[in-house]
TIDREN-502777 format. One record per residue (C-alpha): residue in three letters; x, y, z. Coordinates in steps of 0.001 Angstrom, whole numbers, plus 500000, padded with zeros to 6 digits. Each point is the difference from the previous one (the first is absolute). Layout:
<sites>
alaXYZ;...
</sites>
This chain:
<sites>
unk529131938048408583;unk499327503174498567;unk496265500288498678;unk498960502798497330;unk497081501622500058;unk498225502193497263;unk496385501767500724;unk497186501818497374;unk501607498846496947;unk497084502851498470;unk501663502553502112;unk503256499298498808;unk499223500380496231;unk497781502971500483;unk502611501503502171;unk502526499131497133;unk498025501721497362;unk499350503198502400;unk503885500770500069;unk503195499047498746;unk503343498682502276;unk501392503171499987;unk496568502014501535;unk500168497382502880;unk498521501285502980;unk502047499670503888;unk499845497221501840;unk498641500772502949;unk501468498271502904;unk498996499985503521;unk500815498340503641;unk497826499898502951;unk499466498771503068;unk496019499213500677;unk500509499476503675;unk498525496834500937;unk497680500058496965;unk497571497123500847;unk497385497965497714;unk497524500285502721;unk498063502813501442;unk500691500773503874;unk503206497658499690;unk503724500064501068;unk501747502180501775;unk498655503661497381;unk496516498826500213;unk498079501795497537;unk496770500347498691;unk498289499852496393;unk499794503586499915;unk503902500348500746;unk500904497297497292;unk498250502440497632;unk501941502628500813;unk503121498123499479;unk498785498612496294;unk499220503793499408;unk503766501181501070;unk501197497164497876;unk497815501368497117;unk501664503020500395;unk503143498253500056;unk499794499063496847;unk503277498069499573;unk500736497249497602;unk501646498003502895;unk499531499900503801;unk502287497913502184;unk498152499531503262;unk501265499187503395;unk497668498839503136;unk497086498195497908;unk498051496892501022;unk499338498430496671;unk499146500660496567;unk496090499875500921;unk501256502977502209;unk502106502210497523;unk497082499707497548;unk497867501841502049;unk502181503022499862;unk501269499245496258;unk497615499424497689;unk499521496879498532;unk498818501274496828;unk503069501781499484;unk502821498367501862;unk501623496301500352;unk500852499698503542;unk503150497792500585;unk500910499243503578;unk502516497701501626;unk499643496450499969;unk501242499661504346;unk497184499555502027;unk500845502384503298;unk501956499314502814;unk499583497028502778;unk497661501582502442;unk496699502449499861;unk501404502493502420;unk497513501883501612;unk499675504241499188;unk501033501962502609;unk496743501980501744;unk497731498334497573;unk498460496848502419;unk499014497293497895;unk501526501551496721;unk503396497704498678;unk502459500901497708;unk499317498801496485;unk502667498996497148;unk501714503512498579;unk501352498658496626;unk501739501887497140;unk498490500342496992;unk499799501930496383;unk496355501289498743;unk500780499988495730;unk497704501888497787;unk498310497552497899;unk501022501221496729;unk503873499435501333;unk501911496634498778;unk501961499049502681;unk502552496999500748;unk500100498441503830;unk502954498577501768;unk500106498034502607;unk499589501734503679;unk503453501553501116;unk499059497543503431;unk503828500777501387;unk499279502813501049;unk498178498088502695;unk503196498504501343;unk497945497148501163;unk497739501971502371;unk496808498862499088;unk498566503639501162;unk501851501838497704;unk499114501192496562;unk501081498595496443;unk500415502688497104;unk497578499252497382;unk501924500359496558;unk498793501372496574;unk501201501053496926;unk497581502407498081;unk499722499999495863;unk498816503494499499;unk498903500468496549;unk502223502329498001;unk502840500090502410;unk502658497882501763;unk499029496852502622;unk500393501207503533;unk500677497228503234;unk498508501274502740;unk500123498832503628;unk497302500164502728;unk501660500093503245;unk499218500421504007;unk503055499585502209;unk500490499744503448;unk498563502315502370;unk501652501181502994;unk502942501444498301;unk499213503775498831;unk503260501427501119;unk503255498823501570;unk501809496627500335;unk499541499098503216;unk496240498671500058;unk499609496048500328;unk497912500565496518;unk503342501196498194;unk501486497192499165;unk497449498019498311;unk499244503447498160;unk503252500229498956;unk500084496440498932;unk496749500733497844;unk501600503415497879;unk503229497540499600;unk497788497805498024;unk497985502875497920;unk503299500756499336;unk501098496589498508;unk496624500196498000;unk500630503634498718;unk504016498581498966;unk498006497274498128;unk498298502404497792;unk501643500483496606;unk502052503118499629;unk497314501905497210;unk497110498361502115;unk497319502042501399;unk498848499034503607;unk498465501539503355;unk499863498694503552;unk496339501495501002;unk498724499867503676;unk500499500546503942;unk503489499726500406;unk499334500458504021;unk503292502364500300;unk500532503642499295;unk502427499461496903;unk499903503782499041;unk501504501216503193;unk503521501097499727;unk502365497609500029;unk498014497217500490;unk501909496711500299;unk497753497391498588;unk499532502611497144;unk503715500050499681;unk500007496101499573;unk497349499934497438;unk501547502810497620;unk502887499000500100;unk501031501003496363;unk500968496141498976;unk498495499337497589;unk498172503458499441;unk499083502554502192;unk496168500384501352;unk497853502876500698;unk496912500329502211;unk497334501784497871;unk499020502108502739;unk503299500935499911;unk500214502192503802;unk496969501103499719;unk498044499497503233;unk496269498220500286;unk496987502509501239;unk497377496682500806;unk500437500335503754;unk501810502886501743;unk501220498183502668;unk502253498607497215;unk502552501780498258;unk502226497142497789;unk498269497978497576;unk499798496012500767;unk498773499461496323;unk501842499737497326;unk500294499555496412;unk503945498621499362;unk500771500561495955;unk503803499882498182;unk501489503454500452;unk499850499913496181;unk496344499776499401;unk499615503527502114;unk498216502618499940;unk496972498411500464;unk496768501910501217;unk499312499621503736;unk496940500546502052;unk498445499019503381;unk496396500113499768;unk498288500993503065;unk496541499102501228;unk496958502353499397;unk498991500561503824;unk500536497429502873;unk502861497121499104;unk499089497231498490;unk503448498236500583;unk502885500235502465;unk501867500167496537;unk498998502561496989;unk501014498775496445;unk503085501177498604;unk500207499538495926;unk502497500931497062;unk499081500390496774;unk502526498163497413;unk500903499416496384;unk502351497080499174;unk501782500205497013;
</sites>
């Protein structure tokens, strides 16, 4: 069933009076990973305290982006302490987490909580949601669904966008017992990308678990395949500067090759990191 949703009708018309369709500003779009972002103080397997859930709303502040598709988040009560609720509609996937409450390594008594997918919306944003893309699960009840939007920006063109966190396990290589149901999940992004209408502007947002922007990278190779269009990561081979001890992005924005250039940034932390994952955004207009 696909539900729509429209928020601050006010908003709307003042916005509409304050510029026409052609001033329209960029969408803003973002992906991140909250690592183990939990509705609880002092819970799961990042515990944190009030103090650090601050500092998260204040990054997302800064953030400023018209959509977030978050990866590793317990519930909605949970992603509305980081996004606020007076300004964003938090979506999240409907599955519930996997079959058993494993138990954080070198945290005694601390278990891991559900890490759903999920889209924070600013309010003034109409939006349309579709069902959960729940193959991507391949009926493991511990693996993620995509949580699927399409976004009704006012002055430009609808945009589908996909929230997605694949298999881990898989960064690199073929050879990994992790690699085949990872390469079973990009086979069906891809079948959902083919189903997009040819003028139709979409994005698959989110931890991808795999270093697609390394040369020559295989499951990369599968998913831009050039049939029916060719793709392009908007980081393009640029690489991330979150955590040094990494040097190949596991984030992604995915867009049609024909919607590029977009703008691209990683936003990094102010001080210690909040996140085993900083942000990565593009700014868009769809015409």
């Amino acid at each position: 069933m696909l539900v729509r949703y429209a928020f601050m009708a006010t908003a709307l018309f003042v916005a509409s009076c304050a510029s026409s369709p052609d001033e329209a500003r960029p969408l803003r779009l973002a992906a991140w990973n909250l690592e183990h972002l939990a509705e609880a103080d002092n819970s799961g397997c990042k515990p944190r305290t009030e103090a650090d859930y601050a500092n998260l709303r204040a990054y997302a502040d800064r953030l400023d982006a018209d959509v977030i598709a978050f990866q590793e988040v317990e519930s909605a009560a949970a992603a509305a302490r980081v996004f606020d609720p007076a300004h964003y509609v938090i979506v999240i996937e409907e599955r519930q987490g996997g079959s058993a409450r494993m138990a954080c390594r070198g945290l005694p008594g601390h278990v891991l909580n559900r890490q759903a997918t999920g889209f924070a919306i600013r309010r003034e944003m109409a939006f349309e949601r579709h069902p959960d893309l729940n193959v991507l699960r391949l009926g493991d009840p511990n693996l993620r669904s995509a949580v699927d939007v399409t976004i009704l920006p006012r002055g430009q063109a609808p945009i589908r966008l996909l929230s997605v966190h694949l298999k881990s396990g898989c960064a690199s290589g073929a050879s990994a017992e992790a690699c085949a149901v990872l390469r079973d999940q990009v086979a069906l992004l891809e079948t959902w990308i083919d189903a997009r209408d040819a003028d139709a502007h979409f994005a698959v947002m989110g931890d991808f678990n795999r270093r697609l922007s390394s040369a020559e990278d295989s499951l990369w190779a599968d998913l831009n395949d050039g049939d029916p269009r060719p793709l392009r990561l908007a980081s393009g081979r640029q690489g991330p500067n979150c955590d040094p001890r990494y040097t190949t992005f596991i984030d992604y924005i995915v867009t049609a090759e024909r919607d590029a250039p977009w703008a691209f940034r990683e936003w990094l932390f102010e001080g210690e990191n909040l996140s085993d994952h900083c942000a990565v955004s593009v700014d868009i207009q769809t015409h």
